[in-house]
Structures are given as structure tokens and as C-alpha cells.
Kinemage of the C-alpha trace (Angstrom):
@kinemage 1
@onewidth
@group {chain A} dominant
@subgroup {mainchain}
@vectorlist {calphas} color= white
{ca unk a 1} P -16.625 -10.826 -21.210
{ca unk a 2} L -15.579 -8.236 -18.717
{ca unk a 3} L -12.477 -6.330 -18.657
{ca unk a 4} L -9.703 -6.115 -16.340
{ca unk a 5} L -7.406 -3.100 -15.207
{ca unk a 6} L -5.712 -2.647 -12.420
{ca unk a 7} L -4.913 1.146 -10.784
{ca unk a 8} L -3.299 3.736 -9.387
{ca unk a 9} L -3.608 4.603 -13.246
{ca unk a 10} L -4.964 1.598 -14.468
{ca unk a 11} L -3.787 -1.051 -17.613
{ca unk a 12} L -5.458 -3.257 -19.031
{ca unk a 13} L -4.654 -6.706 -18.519
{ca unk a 14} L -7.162 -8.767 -20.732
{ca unk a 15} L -9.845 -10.554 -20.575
{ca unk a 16} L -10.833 -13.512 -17.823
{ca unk a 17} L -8.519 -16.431 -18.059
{ca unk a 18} L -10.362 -18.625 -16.435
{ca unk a 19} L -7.557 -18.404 -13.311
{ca unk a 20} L -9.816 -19.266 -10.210
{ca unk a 21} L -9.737 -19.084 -6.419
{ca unk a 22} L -9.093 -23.248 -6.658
{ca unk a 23} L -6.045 -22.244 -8.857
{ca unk a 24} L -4.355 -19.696 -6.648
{ca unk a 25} L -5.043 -22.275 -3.703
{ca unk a 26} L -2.807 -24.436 -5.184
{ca unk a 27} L -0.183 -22.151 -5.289
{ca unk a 28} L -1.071 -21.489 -1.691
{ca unk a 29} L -2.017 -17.920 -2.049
{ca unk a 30} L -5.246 -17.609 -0.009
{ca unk a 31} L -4.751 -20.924 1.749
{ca unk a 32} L -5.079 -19.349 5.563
{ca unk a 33} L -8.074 -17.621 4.481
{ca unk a 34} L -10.120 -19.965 1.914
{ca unk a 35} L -12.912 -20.487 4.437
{ca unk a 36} L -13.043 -16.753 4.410
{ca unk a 37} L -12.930 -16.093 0.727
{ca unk a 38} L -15.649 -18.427 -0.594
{ca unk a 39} L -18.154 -17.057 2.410
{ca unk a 40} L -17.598 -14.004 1.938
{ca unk a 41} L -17.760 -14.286 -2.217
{ca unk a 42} L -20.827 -16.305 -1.866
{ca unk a 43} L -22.640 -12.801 -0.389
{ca unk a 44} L -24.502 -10.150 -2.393
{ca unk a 45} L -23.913 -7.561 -0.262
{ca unk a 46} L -22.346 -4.881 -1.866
{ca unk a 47} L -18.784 -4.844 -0.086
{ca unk a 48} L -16.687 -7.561 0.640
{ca unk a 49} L -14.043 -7.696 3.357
{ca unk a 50} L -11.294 -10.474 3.804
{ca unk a 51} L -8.692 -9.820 6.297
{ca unk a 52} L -5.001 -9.638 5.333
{ca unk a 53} L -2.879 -12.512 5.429
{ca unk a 54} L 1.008 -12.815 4.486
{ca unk a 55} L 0.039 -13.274 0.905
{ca unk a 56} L -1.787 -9.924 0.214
{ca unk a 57} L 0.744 -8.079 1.876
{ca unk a 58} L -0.464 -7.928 5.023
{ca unk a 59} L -3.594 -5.812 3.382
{ca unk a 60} L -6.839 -6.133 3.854
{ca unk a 61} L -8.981 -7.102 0.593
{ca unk a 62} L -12.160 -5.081 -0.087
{ca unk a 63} L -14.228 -6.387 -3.204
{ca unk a 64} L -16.643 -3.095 -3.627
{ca unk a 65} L -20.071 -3.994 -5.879
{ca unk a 66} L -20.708 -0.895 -8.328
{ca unk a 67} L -23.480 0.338 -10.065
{ca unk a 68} L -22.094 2.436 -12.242
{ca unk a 69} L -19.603 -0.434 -13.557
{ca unk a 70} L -20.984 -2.406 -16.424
{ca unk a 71} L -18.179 -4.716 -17.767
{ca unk a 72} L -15.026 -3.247 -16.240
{ca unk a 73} L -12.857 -4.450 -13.089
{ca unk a 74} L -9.831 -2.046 -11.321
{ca unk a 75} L -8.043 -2.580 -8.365
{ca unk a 76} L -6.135 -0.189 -6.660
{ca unk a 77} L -4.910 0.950 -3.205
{ca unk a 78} L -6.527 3.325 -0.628
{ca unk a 79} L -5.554 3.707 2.743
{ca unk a 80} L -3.384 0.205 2.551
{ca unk a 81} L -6.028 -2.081 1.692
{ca unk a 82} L -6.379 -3.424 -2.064
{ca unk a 83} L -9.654 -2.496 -3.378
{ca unk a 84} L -11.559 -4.102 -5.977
{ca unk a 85} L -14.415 -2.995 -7.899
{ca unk a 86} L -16.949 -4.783 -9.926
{ca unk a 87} L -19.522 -4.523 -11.804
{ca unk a 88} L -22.855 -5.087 -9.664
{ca unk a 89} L -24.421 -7.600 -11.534
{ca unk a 90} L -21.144 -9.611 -11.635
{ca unk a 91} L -21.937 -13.387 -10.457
{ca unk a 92} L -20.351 -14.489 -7.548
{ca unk a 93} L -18.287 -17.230 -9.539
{ca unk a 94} L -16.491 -14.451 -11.201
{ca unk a 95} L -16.086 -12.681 -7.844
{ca unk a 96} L -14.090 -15.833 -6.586
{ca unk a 97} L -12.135 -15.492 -9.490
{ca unk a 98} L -10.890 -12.107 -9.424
{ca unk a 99} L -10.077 -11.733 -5.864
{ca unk a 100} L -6.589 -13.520 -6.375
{ca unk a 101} L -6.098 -12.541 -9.780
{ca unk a 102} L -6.203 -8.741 -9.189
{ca unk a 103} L -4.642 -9.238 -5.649
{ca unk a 104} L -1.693 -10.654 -7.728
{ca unk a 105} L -1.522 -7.962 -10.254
{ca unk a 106} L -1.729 -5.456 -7.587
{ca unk a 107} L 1.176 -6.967 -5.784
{ca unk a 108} L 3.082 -7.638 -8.941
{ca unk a 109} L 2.855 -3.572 -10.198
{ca unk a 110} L 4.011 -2.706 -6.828
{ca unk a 111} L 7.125 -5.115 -6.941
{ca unk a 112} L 8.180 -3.228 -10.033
{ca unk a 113} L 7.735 -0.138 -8.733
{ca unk a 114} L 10.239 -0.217 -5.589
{ca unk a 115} L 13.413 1.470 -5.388
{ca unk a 116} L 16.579 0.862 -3.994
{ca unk a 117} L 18.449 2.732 -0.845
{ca unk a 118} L 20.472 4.378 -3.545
{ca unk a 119} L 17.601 5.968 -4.481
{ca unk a 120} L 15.242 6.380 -1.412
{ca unk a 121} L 19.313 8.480 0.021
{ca unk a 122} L 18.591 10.758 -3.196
{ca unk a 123} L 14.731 11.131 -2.376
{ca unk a 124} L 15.905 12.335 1.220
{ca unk a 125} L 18.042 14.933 0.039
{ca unk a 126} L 15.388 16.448 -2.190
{ca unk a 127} L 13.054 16.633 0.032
{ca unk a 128} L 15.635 18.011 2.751
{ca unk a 129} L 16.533 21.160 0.139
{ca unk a 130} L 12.721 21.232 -0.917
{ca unk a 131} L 10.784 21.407 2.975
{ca unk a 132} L 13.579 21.923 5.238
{ca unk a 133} L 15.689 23.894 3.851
{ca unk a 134} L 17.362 25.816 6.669
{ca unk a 135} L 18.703 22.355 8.584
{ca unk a 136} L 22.239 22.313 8.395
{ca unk a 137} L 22.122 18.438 9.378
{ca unk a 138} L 22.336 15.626 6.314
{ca unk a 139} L 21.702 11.936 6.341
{ca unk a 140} L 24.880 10.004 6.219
{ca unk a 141} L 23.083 6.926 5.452
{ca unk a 142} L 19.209 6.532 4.352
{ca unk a 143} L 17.783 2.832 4.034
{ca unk a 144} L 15.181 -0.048 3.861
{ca unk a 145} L 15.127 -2.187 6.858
{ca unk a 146} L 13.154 -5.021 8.220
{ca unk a 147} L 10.842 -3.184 10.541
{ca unk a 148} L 7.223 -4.593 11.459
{ca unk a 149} L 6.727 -2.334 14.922
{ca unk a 150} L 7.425 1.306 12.920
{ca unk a 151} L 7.409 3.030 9.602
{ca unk a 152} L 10.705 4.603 9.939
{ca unk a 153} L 13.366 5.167 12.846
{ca unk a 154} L 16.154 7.857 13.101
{ca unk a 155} L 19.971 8.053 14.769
{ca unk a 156} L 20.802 11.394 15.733
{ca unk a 157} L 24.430 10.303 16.740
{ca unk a 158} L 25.413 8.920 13.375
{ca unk a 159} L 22.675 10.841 11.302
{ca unk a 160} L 21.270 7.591 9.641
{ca unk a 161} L 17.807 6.497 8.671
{ca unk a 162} L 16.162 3.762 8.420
{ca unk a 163} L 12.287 3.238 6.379
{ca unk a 164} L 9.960 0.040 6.648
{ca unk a 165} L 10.983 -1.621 3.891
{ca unk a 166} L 7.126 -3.003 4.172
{ca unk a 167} L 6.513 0.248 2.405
{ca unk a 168} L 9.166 -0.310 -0.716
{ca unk a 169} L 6.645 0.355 -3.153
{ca unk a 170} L 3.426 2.227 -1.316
{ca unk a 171} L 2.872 5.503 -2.725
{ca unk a 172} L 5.791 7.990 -3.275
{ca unk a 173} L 3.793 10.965 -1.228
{ca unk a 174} L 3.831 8.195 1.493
{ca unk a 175} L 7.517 7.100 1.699
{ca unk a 176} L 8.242 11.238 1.133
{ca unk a 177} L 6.255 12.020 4.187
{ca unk a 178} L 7.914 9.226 6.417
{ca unk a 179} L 11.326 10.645 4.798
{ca unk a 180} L 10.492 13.874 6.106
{ca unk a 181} L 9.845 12.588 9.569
{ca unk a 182} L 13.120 11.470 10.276
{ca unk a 183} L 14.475 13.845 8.781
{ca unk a 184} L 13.244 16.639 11.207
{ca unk a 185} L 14.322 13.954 13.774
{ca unk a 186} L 17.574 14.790 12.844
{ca unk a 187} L 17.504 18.287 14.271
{ca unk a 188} L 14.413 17.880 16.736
{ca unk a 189} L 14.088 14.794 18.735
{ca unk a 190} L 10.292 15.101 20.316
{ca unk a 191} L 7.230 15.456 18.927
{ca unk a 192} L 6.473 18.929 20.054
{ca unk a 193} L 4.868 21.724 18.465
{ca unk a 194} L 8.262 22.471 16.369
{ca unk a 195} L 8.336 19.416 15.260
{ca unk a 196} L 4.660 19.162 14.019
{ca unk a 197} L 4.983 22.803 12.809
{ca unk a 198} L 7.854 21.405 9.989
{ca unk a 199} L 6.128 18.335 9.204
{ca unk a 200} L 2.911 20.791 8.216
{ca unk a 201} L 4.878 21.923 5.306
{ca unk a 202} L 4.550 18.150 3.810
{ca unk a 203} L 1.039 19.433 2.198
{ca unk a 204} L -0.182 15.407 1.533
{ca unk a 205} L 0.648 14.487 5.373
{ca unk a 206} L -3.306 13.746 6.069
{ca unk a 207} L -3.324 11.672 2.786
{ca unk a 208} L -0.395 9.707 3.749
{ca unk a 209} L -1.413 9.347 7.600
{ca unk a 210} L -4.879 8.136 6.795
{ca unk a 211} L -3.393 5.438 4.116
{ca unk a 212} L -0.675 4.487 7.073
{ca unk a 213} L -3.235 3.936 9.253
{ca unk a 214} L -5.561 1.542 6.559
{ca unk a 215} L -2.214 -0.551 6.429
{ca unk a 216} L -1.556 -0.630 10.183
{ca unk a 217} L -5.436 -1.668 10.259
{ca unk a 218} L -5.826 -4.397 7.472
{ca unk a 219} L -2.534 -5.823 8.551
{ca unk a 220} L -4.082 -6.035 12.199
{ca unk a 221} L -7.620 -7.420 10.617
């Protein structure tokens, strides 16, 4: 039997159920894309690519064939889209399977792992003290909002703050550099070279571009 675990830092979570694609379709978790998932699972190749849908988050779905796995599955995210490895040799029928299942469990972790505007207001302030600490400008208000166009917006007039709350549960060095963002939009309104020259400090901002940019591009797939 193989094993399952499912990353950032992986957990177990036991051995194959017997929980198939026909089973999550039922539930109507790949139903948009079922075509999709059975042509692509029927492949060897060694990557497989299924476009987002509402279900996975908006994510793309990569199922990556590895040599160097023998018996073990992970899943995990990188750049936005949910990866999942598997052993090479790993029949297709059991690739079918897992796509959902770890999907799920990805999902799931993440769910657990958001926080509320009570603490995403604290978060700001920390990192205000921490990378900025000579603005003499504070949030009044810093929150999760319904926002599918951009990742975060800022009000200069009222100092509040508003994150995608599509992100509620991405990576913290990802919500910390959008935090940071507006929050030197509360002193600096452009873009400019004053602007980029603050957000510079943020030492992960290539990290959490690049991973922005797998969302923006797996939701768009």
C-alpha cells in the first residue's frame, strides 16, 4: 500500500481508502472538469496539469511522477497551484484516486489554518514596528474582504486596509508581504522608487510574488 502525507510539513493521513474520482464526483467536486481529470490521469507522462475550477480553489492541480518516490504521496503548495507527487510506477487507477483526495486534504489544512481580522490587525502592526519602523501612520482598521480583481487595497483618508480574503490561509510570508504593501500605501501612494525601496526590506518579496503570480495563473488556467 502506499502512503499518504500531505505538506507544507507533511502528516500522515493513512493508507488508500479506496475514495475515488467517481466518489468525489458525486459530491460534485471535479464535476466541471471530469472530462479533464480522467484524460489527463489516463497519461504516463510524467506531469499532469488540470486547470483550476471553483472546487480546488481556483488552483491549478499538478500531479508530478517521481523517481525517487517509492511508496509515498505529498501534496503541497508552490506558487498557488496544489502539487502532487507520486511515486513513478504508481498506476493510473491510483492516480485518479488521489487527485481529489489530496486536493481535499490540501484544502481542508488550509481552512484550519486561517485567521481572523483580529488577528491579520495584530500581524499589521508587527510588521509596521518590524520593516517600517519610522512611519508615524497606523491602520485604523485591517481586514478580509471579498476581492477577486486585487490582493489587497488601501484608504489613505481613513487609514484602513483591506486583504483578499482568497488568501485567508496562503502562506504567512505571503499575506505579510501584501500587509506590508498597503501599509507603505499609507504614507506613499505610487509605486515609485520609494515605494519599491521599503518594500525591499520584506526579504521573501520574490518568494511571495512568484507564488502570487502561480495563483493569479492557475486561477486564469
Amino acid at each position: 500500500m502506499y502512503s499518504y502525507r500531505v505538506s507544507t510539513d507533511s502528516f500522515s493521513i493513512g493508507e488508500t481508502r479506496g475514495c475515488g474520482v467517481e466518489n468525489f464526483i458525486q459530491e460534485e467536486f471535479f464535476d466541471a472538469n471530469l472530462r479533464d481529470v480522467r484524460a489527463q490521469a489516463s497519461k504516463s507522462t510524467s506531469e499532469i496539469r488540470i486547470p483550476g475550477t471553483e472546487i480546488s480553489g481556483g488552483a491549478e492541480i499538478r500531479v508530478v511522477r517521481s523517481s525517487r518516490r517509492k511508496r509515498s504521496i505529498s501534496a503541497y503548495r508552490e506558487q498557488g497551484a496544489i502539487v502532487i507527487q507520486v511515486p513513478a510506477r504508481l498506476p493510473n487507477s491510483k492516480v485518479s484516486e488521489v487527485i481529489p483526495e489530496m486536493v481535499e486534504k490540501i484544502l481542508s489544512r488550509e481552512a484550519r489554518e486561517k485567521i481572523s481580522d483580529e488577528e491579520l490587525f495584530h500581524r499589521a502592526h508587527e510588521l509596521l514596528a518590524q520593516y517600517l519602523p519610522e512611519f508615524n501612520l497606523t491602520p485604523v482598521s485591517v481586514n478580509w474582504r471579498p476581492m477577486n480583481e486585487r490582493w489587497g487595497s488601501c484608504t489613505t483618508i481613513d487609514r484602513t486596509i483591506r486583504i483578499s480574503d482568497r488568501l485567508n490561509g496562503a502562506p504567512s510570508y505571503v499575506v505579510d508581504y501584501l500587509l506590508i504593501h498597503e501599509l507603505i500605501h499609507l504614507m506613499i501612494a505610487d509605486h515609485g522608487p520609494q515605494f519599491e525601496a521599503f518594500l525591499a526590506r520584506f526579504e521573501l518579496g520574490d518568494k511571495a510574488s512568484a507564488y502570487l503570480e502561480g495563483y493569479e495563473a492557475g486561477a486564469r488556467g
